[in-house]
C-alpha positions, -999 to +999 in steps of 0.1 A: +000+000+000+014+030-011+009+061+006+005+099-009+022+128-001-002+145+012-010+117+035+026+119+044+027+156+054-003+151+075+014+123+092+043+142+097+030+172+105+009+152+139+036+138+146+056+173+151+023+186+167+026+156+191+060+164+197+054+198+208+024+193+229+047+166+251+073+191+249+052+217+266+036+190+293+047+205+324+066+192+348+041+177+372+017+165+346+043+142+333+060+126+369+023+124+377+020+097+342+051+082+351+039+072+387+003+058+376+023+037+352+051+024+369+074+027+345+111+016+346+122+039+320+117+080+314+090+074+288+099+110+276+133+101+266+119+068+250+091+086+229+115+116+216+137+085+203+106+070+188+090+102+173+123+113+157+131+076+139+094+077+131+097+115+117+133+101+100+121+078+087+088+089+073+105+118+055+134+100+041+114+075+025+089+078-005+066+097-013+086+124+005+118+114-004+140+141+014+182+137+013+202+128+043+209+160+046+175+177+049+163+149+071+194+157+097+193+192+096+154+192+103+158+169+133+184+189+150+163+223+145+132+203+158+152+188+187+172+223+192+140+242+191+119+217+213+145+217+240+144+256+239+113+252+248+115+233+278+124+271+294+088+282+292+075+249+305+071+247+340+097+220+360+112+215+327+149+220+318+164+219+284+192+190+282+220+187+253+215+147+266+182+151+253+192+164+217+216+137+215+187+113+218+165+127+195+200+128+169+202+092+174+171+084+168+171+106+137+197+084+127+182+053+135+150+067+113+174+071+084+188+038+089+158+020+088+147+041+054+176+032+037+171-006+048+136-006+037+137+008+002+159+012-028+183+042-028+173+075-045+186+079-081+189+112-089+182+133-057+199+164-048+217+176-016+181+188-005+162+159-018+144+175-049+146+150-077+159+165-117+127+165-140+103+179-117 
């Protein structure tokens, strides 16, 4: 099933909405989920890992079809500009840990794209292909 690119904005863009509605969670509302779930983990740090392979992953492939390039450079102004925004969310502070996560999981998004269809033919740097 192939999907369109319009489908594939939409997809991306809920899943940046998402990202910036948890980004904004304060403090409280979120170590108040963690403690009715029982977690092990920091679900936070496991979800921005998720979202940004997901996000990676999504744009790298088709329709979309963005370069290496775009993809990374995207995910570090998301994760830059999310973590900036941790300083107008109450009990939350901004962490260059926390970038690094969302990088690798960026990374792991690309990885994944590149495993799970055939490489681009004639993209450029910025992922627009010749012809169109």
């Amino acid at each position: 099933m192939k999907m369109s690119r319009k489908a594939a904005l939409g997809l991306l863009a809920v899943l940046v909405v998402g990202l910036f509605v948890g980004t904004q969670m304060p403090g409280a509302w979120r170590d108040e989920g963690f403690r009715v779930m029982h977690l092990p983990w920091r679900m936070t740090k496991v979800a921005h890992f998720v979202v940004f392979a997901g996000m990676a992953c999504l744009a790298h492939m088709a329709p979309l079809r963005w370069s290496v390039v775009r993809v990374l450079v995207a995910a570090l102004a998301l994760a830059l500009l999310t973590e900036g925004l941790q300083h107008f969310a109450s009990n939350r502070d901004p962490s260059w840990a926390d970038v690094g996560i969302d990088m690798a999981g960026a990374a792991l998004g690309l990885l994944l794209a590149r495993w799970c269809s055939p490489p681009l033919q004639s993209a450029s740097v910025f992922g627009t292909q010749r012809g169109r």
